[in-house]
C-alpha positions as CSV (number, residue, x, y, z in Angstrom):
1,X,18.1,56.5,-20.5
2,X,19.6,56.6,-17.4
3,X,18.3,58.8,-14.5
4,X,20.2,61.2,-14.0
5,X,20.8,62.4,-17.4
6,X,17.3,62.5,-17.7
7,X,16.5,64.8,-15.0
8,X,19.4,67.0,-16.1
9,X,17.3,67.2,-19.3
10,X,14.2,68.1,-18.2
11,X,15.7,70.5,-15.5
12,X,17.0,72.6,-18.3
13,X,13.8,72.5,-20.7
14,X,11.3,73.3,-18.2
15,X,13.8,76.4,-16.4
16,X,12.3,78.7,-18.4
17,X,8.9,77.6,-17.9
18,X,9.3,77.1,-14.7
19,X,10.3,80.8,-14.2
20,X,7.6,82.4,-16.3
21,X,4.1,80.5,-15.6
22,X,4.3,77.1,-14.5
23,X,5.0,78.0,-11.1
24,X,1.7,76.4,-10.3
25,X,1.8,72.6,-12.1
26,X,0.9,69.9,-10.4
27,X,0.0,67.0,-12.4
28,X,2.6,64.6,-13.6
29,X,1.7,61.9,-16.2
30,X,4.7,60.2,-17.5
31,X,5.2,57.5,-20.2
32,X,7.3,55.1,-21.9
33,X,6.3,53.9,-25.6
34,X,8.2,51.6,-28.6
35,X,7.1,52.1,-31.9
36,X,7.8,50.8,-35.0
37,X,9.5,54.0,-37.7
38,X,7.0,56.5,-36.7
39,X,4.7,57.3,-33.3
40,X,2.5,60.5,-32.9
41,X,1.6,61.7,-29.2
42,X,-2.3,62.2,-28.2
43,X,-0.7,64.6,-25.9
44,X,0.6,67.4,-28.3
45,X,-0.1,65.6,-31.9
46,X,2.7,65.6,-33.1
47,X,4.7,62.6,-35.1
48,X,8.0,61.6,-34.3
49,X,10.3,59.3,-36.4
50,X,13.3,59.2,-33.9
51,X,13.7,57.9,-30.0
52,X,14.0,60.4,-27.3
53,X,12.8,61.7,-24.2
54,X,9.5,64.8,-25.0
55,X,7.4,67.4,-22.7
56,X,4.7,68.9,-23.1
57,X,2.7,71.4,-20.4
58,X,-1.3,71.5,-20.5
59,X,-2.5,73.5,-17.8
60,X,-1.4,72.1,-14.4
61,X,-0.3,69.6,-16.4
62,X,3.2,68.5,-17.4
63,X,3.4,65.0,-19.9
64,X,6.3,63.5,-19.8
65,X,7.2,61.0,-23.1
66,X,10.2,58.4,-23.3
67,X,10.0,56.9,-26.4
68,X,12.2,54.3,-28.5
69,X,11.8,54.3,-32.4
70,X,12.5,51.0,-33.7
71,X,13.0,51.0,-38.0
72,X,11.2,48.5,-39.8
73,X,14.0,45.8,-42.2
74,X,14.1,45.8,-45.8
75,X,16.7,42.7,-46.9
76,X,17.3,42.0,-50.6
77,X,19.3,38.6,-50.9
78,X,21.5,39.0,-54.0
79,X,22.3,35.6,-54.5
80,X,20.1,33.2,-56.0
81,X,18.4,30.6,-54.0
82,X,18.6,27.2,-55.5
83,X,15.6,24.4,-55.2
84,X,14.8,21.1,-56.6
85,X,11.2,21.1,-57.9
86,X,9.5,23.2,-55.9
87,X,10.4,25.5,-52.5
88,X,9.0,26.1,-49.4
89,X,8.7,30.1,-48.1
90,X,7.1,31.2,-45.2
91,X,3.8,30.1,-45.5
92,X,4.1,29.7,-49.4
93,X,5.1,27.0,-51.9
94,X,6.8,28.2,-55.2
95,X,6.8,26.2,-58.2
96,X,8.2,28.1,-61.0
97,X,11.5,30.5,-61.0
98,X,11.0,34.5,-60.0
99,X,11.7,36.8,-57.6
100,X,9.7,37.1,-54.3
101,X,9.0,39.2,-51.2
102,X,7.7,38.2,-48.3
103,X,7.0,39.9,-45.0
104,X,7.9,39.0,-41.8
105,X,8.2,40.4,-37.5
106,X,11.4,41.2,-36.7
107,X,11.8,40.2,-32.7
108,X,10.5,44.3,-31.7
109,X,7.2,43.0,-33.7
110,X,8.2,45.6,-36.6
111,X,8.1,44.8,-40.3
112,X,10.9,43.1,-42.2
113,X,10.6,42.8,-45.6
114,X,12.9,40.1,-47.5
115,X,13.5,39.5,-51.4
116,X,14.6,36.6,-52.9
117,X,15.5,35.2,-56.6
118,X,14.4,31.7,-56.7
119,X,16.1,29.3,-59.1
120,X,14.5,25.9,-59.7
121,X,16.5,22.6,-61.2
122,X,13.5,20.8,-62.0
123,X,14.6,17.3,-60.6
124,X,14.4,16.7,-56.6
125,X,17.4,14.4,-55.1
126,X,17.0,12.2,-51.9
127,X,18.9,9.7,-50.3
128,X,17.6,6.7,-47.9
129,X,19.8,5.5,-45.4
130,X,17.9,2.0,-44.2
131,X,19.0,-0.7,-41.8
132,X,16.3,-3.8,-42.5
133,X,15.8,-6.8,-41.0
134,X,15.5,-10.0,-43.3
135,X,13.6,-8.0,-46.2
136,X,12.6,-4.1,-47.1
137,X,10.1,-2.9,-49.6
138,X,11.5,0.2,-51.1
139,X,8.4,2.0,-53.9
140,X,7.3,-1.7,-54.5
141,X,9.9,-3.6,-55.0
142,X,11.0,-5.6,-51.8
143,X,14.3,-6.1,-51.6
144,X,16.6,-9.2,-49.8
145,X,20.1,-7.6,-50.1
146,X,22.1,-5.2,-49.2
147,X,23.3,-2.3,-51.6
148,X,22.3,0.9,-52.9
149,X,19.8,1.7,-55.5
150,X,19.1,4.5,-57.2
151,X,15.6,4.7,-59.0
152,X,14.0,7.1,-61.2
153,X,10.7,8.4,-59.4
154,X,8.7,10.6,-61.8
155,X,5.0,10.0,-60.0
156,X,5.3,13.5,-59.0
157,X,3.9,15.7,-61.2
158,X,5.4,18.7,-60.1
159,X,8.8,17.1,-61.4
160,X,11.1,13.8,-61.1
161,X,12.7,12.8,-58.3
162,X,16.4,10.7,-58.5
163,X,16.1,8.7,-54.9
164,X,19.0,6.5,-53.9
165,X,18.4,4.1,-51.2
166,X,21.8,2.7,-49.4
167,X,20.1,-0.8,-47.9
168,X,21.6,-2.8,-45.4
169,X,20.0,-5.9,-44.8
170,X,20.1,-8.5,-41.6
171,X,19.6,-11.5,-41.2
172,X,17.6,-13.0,-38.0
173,X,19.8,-14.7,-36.0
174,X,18.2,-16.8,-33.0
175,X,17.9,-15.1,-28.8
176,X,17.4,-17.7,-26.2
177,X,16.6,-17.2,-22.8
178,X,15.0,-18.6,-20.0
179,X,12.9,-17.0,-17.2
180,X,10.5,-18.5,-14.3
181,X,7.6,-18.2,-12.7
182,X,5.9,-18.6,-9.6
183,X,2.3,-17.9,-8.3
184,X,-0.1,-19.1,-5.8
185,X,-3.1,-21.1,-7.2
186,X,-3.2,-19.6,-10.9
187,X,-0.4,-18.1,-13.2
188,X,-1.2,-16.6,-16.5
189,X,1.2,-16.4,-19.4
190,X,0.9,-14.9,-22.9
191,X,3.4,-13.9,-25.5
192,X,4.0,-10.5,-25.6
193,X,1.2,-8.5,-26.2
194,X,-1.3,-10.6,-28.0
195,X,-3.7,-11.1,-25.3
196,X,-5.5,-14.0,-27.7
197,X,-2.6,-16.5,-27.1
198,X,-2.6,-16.8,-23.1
199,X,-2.4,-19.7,-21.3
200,X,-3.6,-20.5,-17.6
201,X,-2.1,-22.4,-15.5
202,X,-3.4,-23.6,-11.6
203,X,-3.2,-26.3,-9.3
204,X,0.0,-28.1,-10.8
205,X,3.9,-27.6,-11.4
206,X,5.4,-27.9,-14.8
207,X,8.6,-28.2,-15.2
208,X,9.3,-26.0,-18.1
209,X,7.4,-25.3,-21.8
210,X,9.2,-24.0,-24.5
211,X,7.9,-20.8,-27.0
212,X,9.0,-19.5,-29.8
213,X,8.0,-17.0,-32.1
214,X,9.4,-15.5,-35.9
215,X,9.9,-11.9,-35.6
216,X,9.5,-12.5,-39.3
217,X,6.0,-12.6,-38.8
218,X,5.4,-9.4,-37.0
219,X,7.8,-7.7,-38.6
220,X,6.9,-4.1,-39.7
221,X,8.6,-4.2,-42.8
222,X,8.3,-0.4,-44.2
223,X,10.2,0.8,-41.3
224,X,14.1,0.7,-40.9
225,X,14.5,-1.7,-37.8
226,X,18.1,-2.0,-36.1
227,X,20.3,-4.9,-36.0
228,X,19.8,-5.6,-32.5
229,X,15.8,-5.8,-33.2
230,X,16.8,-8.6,-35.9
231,X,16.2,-11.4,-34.2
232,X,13.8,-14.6,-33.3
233,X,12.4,-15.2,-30.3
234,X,13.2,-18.7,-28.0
235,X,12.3,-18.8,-24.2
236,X,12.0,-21.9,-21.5
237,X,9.4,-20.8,-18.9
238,X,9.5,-22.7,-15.9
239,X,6.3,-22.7,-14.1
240,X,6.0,-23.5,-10.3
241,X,2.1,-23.0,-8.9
242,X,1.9,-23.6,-5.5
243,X,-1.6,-24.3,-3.9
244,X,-2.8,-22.0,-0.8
245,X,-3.5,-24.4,2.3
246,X,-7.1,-24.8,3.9
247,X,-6.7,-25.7,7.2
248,X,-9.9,-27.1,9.7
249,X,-8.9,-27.7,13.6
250,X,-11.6,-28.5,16.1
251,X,-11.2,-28.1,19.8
252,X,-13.5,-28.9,22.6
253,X,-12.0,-27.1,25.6
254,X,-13.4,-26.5,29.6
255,X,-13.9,-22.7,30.6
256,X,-10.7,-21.2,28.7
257,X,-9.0,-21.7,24.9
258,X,-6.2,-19.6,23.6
259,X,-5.4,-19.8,19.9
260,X,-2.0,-18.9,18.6
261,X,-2.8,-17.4,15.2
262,X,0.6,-16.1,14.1
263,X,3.8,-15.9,15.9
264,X,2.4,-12.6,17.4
265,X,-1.2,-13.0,17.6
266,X,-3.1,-14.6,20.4
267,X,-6.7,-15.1,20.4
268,X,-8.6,-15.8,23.9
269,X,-11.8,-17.8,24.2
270,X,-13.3,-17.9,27.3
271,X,-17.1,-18.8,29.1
272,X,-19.3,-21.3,27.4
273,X,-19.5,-21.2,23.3
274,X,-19.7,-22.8,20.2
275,X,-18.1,-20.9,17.1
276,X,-16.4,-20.9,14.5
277,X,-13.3,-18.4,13.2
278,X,-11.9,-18.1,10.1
279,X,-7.9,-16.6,10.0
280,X,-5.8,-16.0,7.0
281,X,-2.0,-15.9,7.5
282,X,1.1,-16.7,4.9
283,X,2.4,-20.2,4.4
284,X,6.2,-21.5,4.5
285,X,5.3,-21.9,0.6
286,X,4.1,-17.5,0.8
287,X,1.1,-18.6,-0.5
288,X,-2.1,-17.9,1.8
289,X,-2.9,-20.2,4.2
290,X,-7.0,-20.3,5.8
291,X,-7.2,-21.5,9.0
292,X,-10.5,-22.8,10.0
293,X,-11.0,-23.1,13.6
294,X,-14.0,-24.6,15.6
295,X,-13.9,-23.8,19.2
296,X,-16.5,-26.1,21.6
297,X,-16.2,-24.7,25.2
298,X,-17.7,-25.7,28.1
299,X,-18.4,-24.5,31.3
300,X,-16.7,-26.7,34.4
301,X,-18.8,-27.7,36.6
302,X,-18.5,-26.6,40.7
303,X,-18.8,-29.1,43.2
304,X,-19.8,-28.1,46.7
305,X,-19.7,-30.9,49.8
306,X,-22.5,-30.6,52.5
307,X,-23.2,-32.7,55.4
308,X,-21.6,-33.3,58.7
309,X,-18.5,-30.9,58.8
310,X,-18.1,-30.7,62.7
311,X,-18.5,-33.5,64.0
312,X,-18.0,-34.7,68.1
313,X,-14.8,-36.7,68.1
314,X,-15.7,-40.4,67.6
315,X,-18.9,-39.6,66.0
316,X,-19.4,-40.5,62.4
317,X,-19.6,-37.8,59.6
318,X,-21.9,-38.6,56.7
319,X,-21.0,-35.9,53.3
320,X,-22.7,-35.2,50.0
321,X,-21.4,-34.2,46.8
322,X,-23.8,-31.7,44.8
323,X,-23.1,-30.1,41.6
324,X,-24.9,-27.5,38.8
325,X,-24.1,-30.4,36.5
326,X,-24.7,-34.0,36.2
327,X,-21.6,-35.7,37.4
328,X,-19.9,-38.7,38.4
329,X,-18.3,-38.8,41.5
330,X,-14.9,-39.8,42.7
331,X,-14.1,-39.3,46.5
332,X,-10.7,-39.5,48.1
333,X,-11.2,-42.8,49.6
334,X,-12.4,-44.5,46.2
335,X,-16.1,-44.1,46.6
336,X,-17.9,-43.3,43.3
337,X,-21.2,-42.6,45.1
338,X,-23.2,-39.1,45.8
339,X,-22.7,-39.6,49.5
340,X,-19.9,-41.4,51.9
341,X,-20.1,-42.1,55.4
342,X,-16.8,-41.6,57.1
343,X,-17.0,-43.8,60.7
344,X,-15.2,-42.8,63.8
345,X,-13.9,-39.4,63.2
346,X,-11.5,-38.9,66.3
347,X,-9.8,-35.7,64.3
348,X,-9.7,-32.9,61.8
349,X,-10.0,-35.3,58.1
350,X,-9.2,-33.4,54.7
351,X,-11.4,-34.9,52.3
352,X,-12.2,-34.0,48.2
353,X,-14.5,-35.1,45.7
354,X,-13.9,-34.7,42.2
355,X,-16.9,-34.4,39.5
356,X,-16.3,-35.5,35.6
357,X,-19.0,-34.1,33.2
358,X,-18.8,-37.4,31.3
359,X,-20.8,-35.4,28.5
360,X,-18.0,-32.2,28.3
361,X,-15.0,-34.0,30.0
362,X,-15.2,-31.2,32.4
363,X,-14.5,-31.6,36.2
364,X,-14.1,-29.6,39.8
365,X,-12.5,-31.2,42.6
366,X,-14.2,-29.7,46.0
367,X,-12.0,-30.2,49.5
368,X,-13.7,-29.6,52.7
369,X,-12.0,-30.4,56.1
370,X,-14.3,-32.6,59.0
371,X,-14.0,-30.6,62.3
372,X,-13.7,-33.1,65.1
373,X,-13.2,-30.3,68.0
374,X,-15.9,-29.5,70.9
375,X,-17.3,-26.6,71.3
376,X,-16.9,-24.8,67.9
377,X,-19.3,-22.1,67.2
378,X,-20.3,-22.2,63.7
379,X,-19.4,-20.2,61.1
380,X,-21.3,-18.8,58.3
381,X,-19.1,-19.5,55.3
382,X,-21.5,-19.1,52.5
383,X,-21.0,-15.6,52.6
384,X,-17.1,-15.9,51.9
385,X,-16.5,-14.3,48.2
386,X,-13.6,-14.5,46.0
387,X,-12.7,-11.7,43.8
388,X,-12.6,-11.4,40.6
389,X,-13.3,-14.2,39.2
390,X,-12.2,-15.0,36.3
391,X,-8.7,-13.4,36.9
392,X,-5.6,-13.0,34.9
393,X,-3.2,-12.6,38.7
394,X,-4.8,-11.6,42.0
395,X,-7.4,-13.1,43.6
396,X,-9.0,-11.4,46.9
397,X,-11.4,-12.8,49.7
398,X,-13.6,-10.4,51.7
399,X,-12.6,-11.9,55.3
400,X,-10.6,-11.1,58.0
401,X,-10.3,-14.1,59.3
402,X,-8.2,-16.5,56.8
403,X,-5.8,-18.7,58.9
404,X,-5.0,-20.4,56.3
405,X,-5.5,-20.4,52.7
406,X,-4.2,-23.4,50.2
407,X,-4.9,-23.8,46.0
408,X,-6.0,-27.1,44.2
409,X,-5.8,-28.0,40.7
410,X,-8.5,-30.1,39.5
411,X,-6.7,-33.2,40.1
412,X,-6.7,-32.6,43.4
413,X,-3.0,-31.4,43.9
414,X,-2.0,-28.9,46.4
415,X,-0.3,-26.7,44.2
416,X,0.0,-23.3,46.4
417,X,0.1,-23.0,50.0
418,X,0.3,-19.2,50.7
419,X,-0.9,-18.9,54.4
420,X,-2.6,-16.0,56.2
421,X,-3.3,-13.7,53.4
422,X,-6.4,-12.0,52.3
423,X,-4.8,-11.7,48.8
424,X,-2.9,-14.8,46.9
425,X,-1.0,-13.9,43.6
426,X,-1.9,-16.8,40.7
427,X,0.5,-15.2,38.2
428,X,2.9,-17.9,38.1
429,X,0.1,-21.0,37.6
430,X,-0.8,-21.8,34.2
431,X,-4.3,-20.8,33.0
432,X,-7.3,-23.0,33.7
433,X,-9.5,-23.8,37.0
434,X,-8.1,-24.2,40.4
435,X,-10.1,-24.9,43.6
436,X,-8.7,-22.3,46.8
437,X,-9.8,-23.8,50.4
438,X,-9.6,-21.3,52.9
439,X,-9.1,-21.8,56.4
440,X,-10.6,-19.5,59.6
441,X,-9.4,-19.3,62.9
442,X,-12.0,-20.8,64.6
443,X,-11.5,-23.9,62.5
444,X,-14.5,-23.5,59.4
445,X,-13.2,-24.3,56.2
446,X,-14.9,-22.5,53.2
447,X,-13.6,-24.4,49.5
448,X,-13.9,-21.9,46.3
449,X,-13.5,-22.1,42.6
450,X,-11.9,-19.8,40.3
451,X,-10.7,-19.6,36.8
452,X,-7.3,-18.3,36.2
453,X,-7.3,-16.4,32.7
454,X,-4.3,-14.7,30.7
């Protein structure tokens, strides 16, 4: 009910109540019930067979009841209802003629009763609509053709059955295709389903194979199959296996090896080792390709020159080569000996030796320059440091007083000549090991190797 009718309703009933003795109520329970044809209320007792809107006054208390009735169905259906042999109810199956109630829950979960008459013929009628492939077995007979049959069934025992089967029948017609296939190493291959009948094949190319297979022999032939399910099976598979690629490279390398894995990734090797790497990257073919790689390096040897570096002009200048290695020496003027004698030195010489590890192929060319001036104090060199070392740019020396500083590659080639500078940039040499000679101004020359890294 809508509000405000309902208030207007129970304004007026409880007026009177209101005036005389209820002055004092305080307690409101309301409540809102369906019930099926009848409901009493626990609050006063009382039974009521029709919806409304009820009070009732306890004490302090005043009950409130909205209630909707809903009334149960009775249906009698007057005209017959005609079956075949038997007929399906509710939850019942009815085999003989009669009349019959059942009960059932309308949708407000109240009763509604329903009466029929049942009339039964006494013979069931069915019709089969069939689309077949080839053949159909219809109650034990298989049948080839298409057509429509009508048979008597009287297996039932409840009564006979007339069944008429309209039977159309295909015949297989033949669906070719090709397809392809391409793996690395191993491909398998198996018609359809059957797991039982695959094939493997690796380490080859075939050109094509041909299978076929009857749907006739799978058939499921109780079931109705459509016409475009009618068919036997021809494919041409083309298999093309293509091997993965096992690649071994061996390098031997002096101080520094940089391998170029992919077209993005570089790997470094650097200081003495012996090792080998294993990398796995795709193949033109996009099978996988493993790279194998075993890395020999060695560490270069550094050759230092002692002996007579100042000399008196005139005088003769005898120099050794010495090494951390065992090498053989080659010395600017041809000499393959550990010590040369350099006669009548009458001004500043530049001289270099160059040291082959015959063993590693490794070498170090040293340069020193003979001082043929009077009067020069000497001048502690060994304690001239370059830093770092290895680098991948930069290189500094800890003195103050470079005149002069030149770089050597280890075939004795000037290939930097970068003056008074207590820091020389290498960024622009490629990697390997160069020999720096620094010059001081009071004429020592100091020779230093370093290994240029990136």
């Amino acid at each position: 009910m809508k509000k405000g009718v309902f208030f207007l309703l129970l304004a007026a009933m409880l007026m009177p109540l209101t005036i005389k003795a209820q002055v004092n109520s305080s307690v409101h329970i309301d409540s809102t019930i369906s019930a099926c044809d009848t409901y009493t209320w626990s609050a006063n007792n009382q039974t009521y067979t029709t919806s409304g809107v009820r009070t009732h006054v306890s004490g302090d208390t005043l009950y409130i009841l909205d209630l909707t009735i809903y009334n149960s169905v009775t249906n009698v259906i007057s005209t017959p209802v005609n079956g075949g042999c038997t007929y399906t109810w509710g939850d019942s199956l009815y085999t003989s003629n009669g009349t019959y109630t059942q009960t059932f829950k309308t949708t407000n979960n109240c009763d509604s009763t329903v009466t029929i008459t049942l009339n039964l013929s006494g013979t069931a009628a069915r019709t089969y609509t069939v689309t077949a492939c080839e053949r159909y077995i219809f109650k034990g007979d298989t049948l080839t053709t298409s057509g429509v049959s009508i048979i008597n069934d009287t297996t039932n025992p409840l009564c006979d059955s007339v069944l008429t089967l309209d039977l159309t029948v295909n015949t297989p017609y033949l669906k070719s295709y090709d397809t392809s296939i391409t793996e690395c190493e191993l491909a398998l291959w198996h018609w359809n389903t059957d797991m039982a009948d695959m094939k493997i094949y690796r380490d080859t190319v075939i050109n094509s194979e041909v299978f076929s297979q009857s749907t006739a022999a799978t058939r499921r032939l109780f079931h109705p199959r459509t016409a475009e399910k009618c068919f036997d099976s021809l494919v041409t598979v083309t298999f093309n296996i293509k091997k993965n690629g096992i690649y071994n490279y061996a390098h031997t390398e002096c101080d520094f090896y940089s391998f170029m894995i992919n077209d993005s990734t570089v790997e470094n090797f650097s200081y003495s080792r012996i090792d080998t790497t294993k990398y796995s990257r795709m193949a033109a073919n996009g099978c996988d390709t493993l790279i194998i790689l075993n890395i020999t390096i060695h560490t270069s040897p550094i050759v230092t020159i002692t002996g007579d570096l100042r000399v008196t002009p005139g005088s003769n200048a005898t120099l050794h080569a010495e090494s951390d290695q065992t090498l053989a020496y080659t010395w600017h003027n041809g000499s393959h000996e550990e010590s040369i004698t350099i006669n009548n030195v009458t001004e500043n010489v530049d001289v270099f030796v160059r040291g082959v590890n015959n063993n590693t192929g490794c070498e170090h060319t040293s340069h020193v320059t003979i001082m043929a001036n009077e009067g020069i104090n000497d001048v502690e060199t060994a304690g001239i440091t370059i830093y770092p070392n290895p680098t991948s740019a930069n290189i500094n020396i800890n003195s103050d007083d470079v005149k002069n500083v030149t770089v050597f590659n280890m075939n004795g080639q000037q290939v930097l000549n970068a003056g008074n500078t207590n820091t020389v940039d290498l960024s622009a040499m490629a990697k390997g090991t160069y020999v720096v000679r620094i010059e001081m101004n009071n004429g020592a020359v100091a020779t230093r190797t370093v290994i240029l890294s990136k």
